[in-house]
Residue, then its C-alpha position, 0 to 999 in steps of 0.5 A: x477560449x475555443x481552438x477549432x479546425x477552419x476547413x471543419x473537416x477530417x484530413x485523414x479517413x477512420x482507418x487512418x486516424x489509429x494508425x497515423x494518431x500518434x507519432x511512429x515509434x517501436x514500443x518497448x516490449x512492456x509498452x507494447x504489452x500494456x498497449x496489449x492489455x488495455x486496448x485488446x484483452x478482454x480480460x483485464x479491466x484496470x491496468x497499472x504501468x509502474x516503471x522507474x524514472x525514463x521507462x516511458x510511463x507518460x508517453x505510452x499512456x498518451x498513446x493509449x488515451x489516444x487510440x482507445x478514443x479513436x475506437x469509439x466515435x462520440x465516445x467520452x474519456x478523461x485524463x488525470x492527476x491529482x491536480x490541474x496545475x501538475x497535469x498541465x505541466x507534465x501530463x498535458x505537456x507530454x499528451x500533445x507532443x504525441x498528438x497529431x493536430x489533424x485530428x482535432x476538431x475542437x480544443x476548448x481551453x476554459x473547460x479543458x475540453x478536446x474534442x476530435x473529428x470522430x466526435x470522441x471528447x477528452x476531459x483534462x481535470x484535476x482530481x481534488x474535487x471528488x464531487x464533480x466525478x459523480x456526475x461523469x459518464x466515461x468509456x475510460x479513464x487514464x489517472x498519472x502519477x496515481x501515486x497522488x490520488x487517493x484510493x476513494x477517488x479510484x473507486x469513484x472513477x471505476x463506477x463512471x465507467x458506463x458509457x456505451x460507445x466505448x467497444x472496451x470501458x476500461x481504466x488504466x494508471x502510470x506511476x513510480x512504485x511507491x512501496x505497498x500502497x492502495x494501488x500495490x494493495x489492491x492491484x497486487x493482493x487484491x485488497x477491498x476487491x469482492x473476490x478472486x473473479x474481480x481481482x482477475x481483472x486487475x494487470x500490473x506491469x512493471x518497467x525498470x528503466x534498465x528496460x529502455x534501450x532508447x535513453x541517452x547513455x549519459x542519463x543511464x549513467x546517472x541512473x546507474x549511479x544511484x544506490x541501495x533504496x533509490x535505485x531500488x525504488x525509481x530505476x527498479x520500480x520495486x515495492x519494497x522501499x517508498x519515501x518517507x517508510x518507517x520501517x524499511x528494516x521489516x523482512x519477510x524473509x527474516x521476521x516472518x515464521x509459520x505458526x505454531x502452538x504456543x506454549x502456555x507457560x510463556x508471557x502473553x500480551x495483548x494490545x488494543x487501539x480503539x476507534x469507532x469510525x476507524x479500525x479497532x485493532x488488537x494484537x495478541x503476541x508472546x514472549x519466550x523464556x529468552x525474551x523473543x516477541x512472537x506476535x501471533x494473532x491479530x483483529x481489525x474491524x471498522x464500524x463497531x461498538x465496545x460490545x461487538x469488539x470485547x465480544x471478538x476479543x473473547x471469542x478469540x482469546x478463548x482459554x488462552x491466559x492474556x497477562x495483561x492488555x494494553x490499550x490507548x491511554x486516551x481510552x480513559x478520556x473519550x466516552x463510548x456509546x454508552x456514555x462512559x470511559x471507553x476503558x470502562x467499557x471494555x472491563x465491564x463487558x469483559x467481566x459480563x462475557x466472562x464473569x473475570x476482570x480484564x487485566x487492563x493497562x495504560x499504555x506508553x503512547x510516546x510514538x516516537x520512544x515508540x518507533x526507535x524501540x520498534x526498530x531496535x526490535x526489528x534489527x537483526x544482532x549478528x550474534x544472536x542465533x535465529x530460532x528456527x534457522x538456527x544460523x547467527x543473525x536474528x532479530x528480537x521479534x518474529x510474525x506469524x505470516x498469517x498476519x496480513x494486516x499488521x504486516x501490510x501497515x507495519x509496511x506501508x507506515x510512512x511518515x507525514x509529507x512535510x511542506x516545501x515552504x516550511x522554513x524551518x525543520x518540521x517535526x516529523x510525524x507518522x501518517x495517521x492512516x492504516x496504522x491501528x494495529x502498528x498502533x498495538x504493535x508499538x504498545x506492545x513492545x513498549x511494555x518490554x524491555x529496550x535493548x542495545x545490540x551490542x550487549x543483548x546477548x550478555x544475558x543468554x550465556x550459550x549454554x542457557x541457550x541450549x537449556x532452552x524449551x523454546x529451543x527445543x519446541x521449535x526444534x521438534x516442531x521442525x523435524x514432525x512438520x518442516x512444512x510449516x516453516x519458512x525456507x530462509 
């Protein structure tokens, strides 16, 4: 089905059609700024508006759409979601209450194609074909609710990006915060950008719907009612809680330290999850006369054989005295490039690499005992005493803050989205997703003993606390170097 102007020809001149294309509104400083930033600078070519619940994130990308299309006659653009049904109901919706209809030459339902009198083409598509985006030429692109989409086809849209009667080839993306994700990851820290130059090119903007003056005082009160983690995440569009995160006890600001040498004479582990396709991971950590975890190394890399990674792990252990690995029970059961059990893999190369055998064990694979004893770790004990601040209130495991990757996933670790149509209360499963080295943390603190807040400290009378050489290390360290550790 074709809708089509009979009179064929434009009610409003050029110089009109970005002045009048959208309805009369005063923007909101951040709409304005992303409006800015999208349309002007030159600077930024990938822009995120990441806002809370009535902070405008649909409207001003409608308007943004719009005025980049009237900026390039003949030109081509698409406006997205995840799926066609979703961006038909709210996207869609939206678009064409901003839409002044003079300005449309052409709407072709059947291919969800509009075309306005500049000649300027709009593509509305779901995303859940990445396929048909290959074959795409855009002078820019508008994904909603990108929280959806995976980052696969983010990247597949950043390379249709040659059309060239775009004066500004750009792509821009509205959603709610979802915590750390690919978006945070790469819009934020720049994760699986080339380099700094690259990420330079990547704005977030982030609206907190306190920012919008102009909605209705009743809704802000319901807004206003809401506390802790949902305030948090969809009135304050912060990254730090999500739906569905499994370790939203996991604090910078208390769990994460500065480096500094471990002591020989304490407990270490490692633990190793392998995969070939995927990420092998490993995670080196030490334990403290009073039973502290420090994790202190980690590894990942995609793409590689037992060989290449056992070679890694050598070279990064050096001289240190590993007590035992732990590795994925599943390595005794799936075979390797060179036919044999990946476990055997790994001893034999050790022992070609060393001349040692490595002290290898099987470990505790129960994910779940596995999150609850994570958690149990992470608490803070009102009673116990932080080692480095030395106030009460710690946790039983510390990270050193060069750990990016496993502090990244132990962040992002969410659990499976469950089906609406499930009848029945489904088991609830982690994501399996950017977990490898969440994977060995969990191994790791499988192999320790569990403990229960409430009598954790019955073992470490306050006087052994004073004896401590952990104490005292840390005590030295801080007073020759208080550069290197966290202001808490």
């Amino acid at each position: 089905m074709t809708l089509s102007n009979e009179q064929n020809q434009p009610v409003l001149t050029e110089e009109q059609q970005e002045k009048n294309a959208v309805l009369e509104f005063e923007p909101l400083p951040k709409q304005e700024l992303f409006i800015e930033k999208v349309l002007d600078s030159p600077r930024y070519k990938f822009v995120w508006y990441v806002g809370g619940f009535g902070s405008g994130k649909t409207f001003i990308g409608s308007h943004t759409a719009l005025r980049l299309a009237l900026r390039a006659p003949n030109g081509r653009g698409l406006i997205a979601r995840q799926t066609l049904v979703d961006l038909k109901a709210t996207t869609m919706k939206t678009f064409w209450e901003v839409l002044d209809r003079r300005l449309v030459k052409k709407w072709n339902k059947t291919e969800n194609l509009l075309t306005l009198y500049n000649g300027h083409e709009i593509y509305f598509w779901g995303l859940d074909d990445i396929e048909k985006l290959k074959s795409l030429e855009l002078g820019w692109f508008w994904i909603d609710e990108v929280n959806e989409v995976d980052e696969m086809t983010f990247n597949v849209l950043k390379g249709r990006l040659r059309n060239k009667t775009q004066p500004k080839r750009c792509g821009f993306l509205t959603s709610n915060s979802e915590g750390k994700n690919w978006t945070y990851q790469q819009f934020v820290r720049g994760k699986g950008l080339r380099s700094l130059a690259d990420h330079a090119k990547f704005l977030t903007i982030k609206a907190p719907s306190t920012e919008n003056i102009h909605l209705p005082e009743d809704y802000l009160e319901v807004l206003n009612s809401y506390t802790g983690d949902l305030h948090s995440r969809y009135v304050l569009a912060s990254f730090d809680v999500f739906e569905g995160q499994i370790f939203p006890d996991l604090k910078r600001d208390v769990h994460c330290i500065k480096p500094f040498a471990i002591p020989d004479e304490w407990l270490k582990i490692g633990g190793i999850d392998h995969g070939e396709r995927n990420p092998t991971a490993f995670n080196w950590a030490a334990v403290s006369p009073r039973g502290d975890l420090y994790f202190y190394r980690e590894y990942s890399r995609p793409d590689a054989f037992v060989d290449e990674h056992c070679k890694n792990l050598v070279e990064m252990t050096g001289n240190e005295k590993i007590d035992y690995w732990l590795i994925d029970p599943s390595a005794k059961s799936v075979r390797g490039k060179t036919g044999k059990k990946i476990d055997q893999e790994y001893r034999e190369e050790y022992k070609k690499l060393t001349g040692k055998d490595l002290k290898l064990r099987y470990a505790n694979n129960d994910v779940s005992a596995g999150i609850a004893r994570v958690h149990r770790y992470l608490r803070v004990d009102p009673q116990r005493v932080h080692p480095i601040t030395k106030k009460e209130g710690a946790p039983r495991v510390f990270f050193f803050d060069t750990l990016t990757t496993t502090l990244d996933e132990l962040e992002g670790y969410k659990w499976s989205k469950q089906s609406p149509t499930d009848e029945n209360d489904a088991k609830e499963a982690p994501r399996k997703k950017d977990d490898h080295n969440v994977d060995c943390v969990r191994y790791i603190i499988m192999s320790r003993p569990d403990i229960t807040i409430g009598t954790a400290l019955q073992r470490f009378p306050k006087e052994d606390k004073v004896k401590d050489p952990h104490s005292q290390l840390l005590e030295v360290a801080q007073r020759n170097n208080p550069e290197d550790f966290v202001k808490l």
